[in-house]
N, C-alpha and C positions, 0 to 999 in steps of 0.2 A: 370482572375485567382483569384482563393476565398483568401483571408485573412486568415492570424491566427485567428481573430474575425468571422469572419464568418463558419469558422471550426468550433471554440467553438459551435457559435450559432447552428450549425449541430446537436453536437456531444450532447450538453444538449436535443434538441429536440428527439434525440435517447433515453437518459434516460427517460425523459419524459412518450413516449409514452410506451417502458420499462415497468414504473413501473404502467402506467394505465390498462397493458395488465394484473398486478401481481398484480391488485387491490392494490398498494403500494402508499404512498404521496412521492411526489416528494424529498420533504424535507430530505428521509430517505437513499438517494443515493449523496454521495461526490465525485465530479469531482476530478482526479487527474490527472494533465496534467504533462506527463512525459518529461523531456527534452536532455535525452541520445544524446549525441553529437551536440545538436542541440546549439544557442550561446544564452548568456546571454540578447542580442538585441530581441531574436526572445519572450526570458520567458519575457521582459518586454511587447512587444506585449498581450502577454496573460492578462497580470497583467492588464494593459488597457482597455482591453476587461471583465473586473470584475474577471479573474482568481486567486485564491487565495496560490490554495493548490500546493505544486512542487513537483514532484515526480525524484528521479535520485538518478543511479544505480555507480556507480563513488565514489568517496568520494572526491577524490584532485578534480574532474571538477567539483562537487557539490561547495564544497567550496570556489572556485575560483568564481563561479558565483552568491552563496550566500554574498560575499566580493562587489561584482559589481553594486549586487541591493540593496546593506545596506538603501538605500534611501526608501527602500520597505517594512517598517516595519511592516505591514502588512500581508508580504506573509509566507507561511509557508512550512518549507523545510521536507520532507520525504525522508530517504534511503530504497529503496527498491531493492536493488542490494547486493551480496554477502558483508560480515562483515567478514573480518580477525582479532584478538585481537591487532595486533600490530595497529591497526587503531581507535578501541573503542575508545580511550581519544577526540582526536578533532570529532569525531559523536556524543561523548555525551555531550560538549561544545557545538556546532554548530546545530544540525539539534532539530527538533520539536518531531520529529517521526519516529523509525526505527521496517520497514516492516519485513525483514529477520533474528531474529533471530531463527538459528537453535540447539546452545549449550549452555548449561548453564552457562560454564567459561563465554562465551563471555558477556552473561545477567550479570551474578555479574560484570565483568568488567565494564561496563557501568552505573550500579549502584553507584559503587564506586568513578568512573569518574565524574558523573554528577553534577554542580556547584551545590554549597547548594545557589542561589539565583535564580533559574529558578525551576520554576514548573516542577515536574517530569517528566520524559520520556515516551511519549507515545509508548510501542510496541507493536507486534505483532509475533507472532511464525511463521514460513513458513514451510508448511507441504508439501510434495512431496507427493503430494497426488494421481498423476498416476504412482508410482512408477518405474519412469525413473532413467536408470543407470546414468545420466548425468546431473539429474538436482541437485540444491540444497535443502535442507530440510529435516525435520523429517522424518521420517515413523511414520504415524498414530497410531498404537501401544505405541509406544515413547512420543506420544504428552502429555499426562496425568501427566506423572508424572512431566516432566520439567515444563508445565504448575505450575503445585502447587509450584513448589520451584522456580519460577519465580515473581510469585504472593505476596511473602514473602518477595523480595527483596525491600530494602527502596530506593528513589530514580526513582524509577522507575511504571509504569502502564502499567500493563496487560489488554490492550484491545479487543484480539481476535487471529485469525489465518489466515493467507495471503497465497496464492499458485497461482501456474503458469502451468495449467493443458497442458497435451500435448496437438498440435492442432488439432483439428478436423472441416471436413466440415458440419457435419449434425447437427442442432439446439438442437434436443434429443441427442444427443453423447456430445455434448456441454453442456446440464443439466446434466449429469451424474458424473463427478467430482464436479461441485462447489454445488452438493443436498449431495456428501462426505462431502464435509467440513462444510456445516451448519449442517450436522447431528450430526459430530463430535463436533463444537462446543456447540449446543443443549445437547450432554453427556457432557461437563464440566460445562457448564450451570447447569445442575440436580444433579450435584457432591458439587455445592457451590461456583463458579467461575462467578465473577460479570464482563461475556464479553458482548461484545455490537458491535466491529466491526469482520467483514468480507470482506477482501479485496482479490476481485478476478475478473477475467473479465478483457478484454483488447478491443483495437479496432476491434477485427473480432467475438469476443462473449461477450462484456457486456451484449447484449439482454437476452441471457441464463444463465449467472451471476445473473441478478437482479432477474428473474426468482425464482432463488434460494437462495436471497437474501442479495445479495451483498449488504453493505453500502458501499465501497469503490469502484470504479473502476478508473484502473491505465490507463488510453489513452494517446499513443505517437501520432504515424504516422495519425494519426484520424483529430490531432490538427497541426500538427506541419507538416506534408509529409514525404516521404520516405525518412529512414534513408540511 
């Protein structure tokens, strides 16, 4: 039976070849190994195997697990799960980097929240970018302007825009959302917006993510098995 280690080693070898296929260096894709319900024993796992970056969707299981590996000062926590306001204070205390931001209250709140001794808050806006009644996120129309009053906020860094495209089985139907959102970033890019990540891609289409140039991709089940 493979290892959490030996997933990783899988799941890097996927980006790898990824980004030789996008003529891309390796270096320009960040593993995010998601740990949604999965235990703090199995993210140490990872951590051992060189994994750095944490991705979870949770805030109290986050946190509870970010308490566990304290010993891991190293590792670095990312929410990329829905943000309620009543939650912003300990996400902006606690984690490295938050994936979903979708309103601006919640951005100023996080701004305001976040220790004046920790380097600011890495986010990213989450655009609903196949325009499902159920997911969370902007509508792409909407992204511009929150972006700039985002941008403005102290405390905080505006690094790009995160989305969670419906699923599809076909590799092209698979490039066709995450080439929306680099293009969308690309227009805030030419507007004066100094972005740099794109987090998108998951375990059944990072391939067509890097493709269209994902720095970020978020893999659970890839590393970790069925939830």
């Amino acid at each position: 039976m493979a290892t959490i280690a030996d997933n990783i080693q899988q799941v890097r070898a996927r980006i790898a070849a990824a980004c030789a296929a996008a003529q891309r260096p390796v270096q320009s894709v960040t593993l995010l190994a998601v740990g949604k319900t999965f235990s703090a024993g199995a993210l140490r796992q990872a951590h051992a195997a060189g994994q750095r970056a944490f991705g979870e969707n949770y805030v109290q299981e986050a946190v509870d697990k970010i308490d566990t590996l304290a010993d891991l000062p190293d590792a670095q926590w990312h929410l990329i799960g829905p943000l309620q306001s009543n939650k912003t204070r300990v996400v902006a205390e606690r984690f490295d980097w938050v994936h979903s931001v979708e309103r601006l209250k919640v951005a100023q709140r996080l701004s305001e929240q976040r220790p004046a001794h920790k380097p600011p808050l890495q986010v990213c806006l989450q655009v609903n970018i196949s325009g499902e009644a159920s997911k969370s996120g902007l509508a792409p129309d909407a992204v511009a302007a929150v972006a700039h009053a985002v941008a403005e906020l102290p405390r905080l860094r505006l690094r790009g825009l995160m989305a969670i495209p419906e699923p599809v089985g076909d590799f092209d139907a698979q490039r066709a959302p995450h080439r929306a959102l680099r293009e969308l970033l690309e227009r805030l890019r030419a507007d004066g917006l100094a972005l740099d990540t794109l987090s998108m891609g998951m375990s059944a289409d990072l391939e067509a993510a890097i493709a269209e140039g994902a720095t970020l991709v978020r893999v659970g089940s890839a590393i970790f098995g069925a939830r």
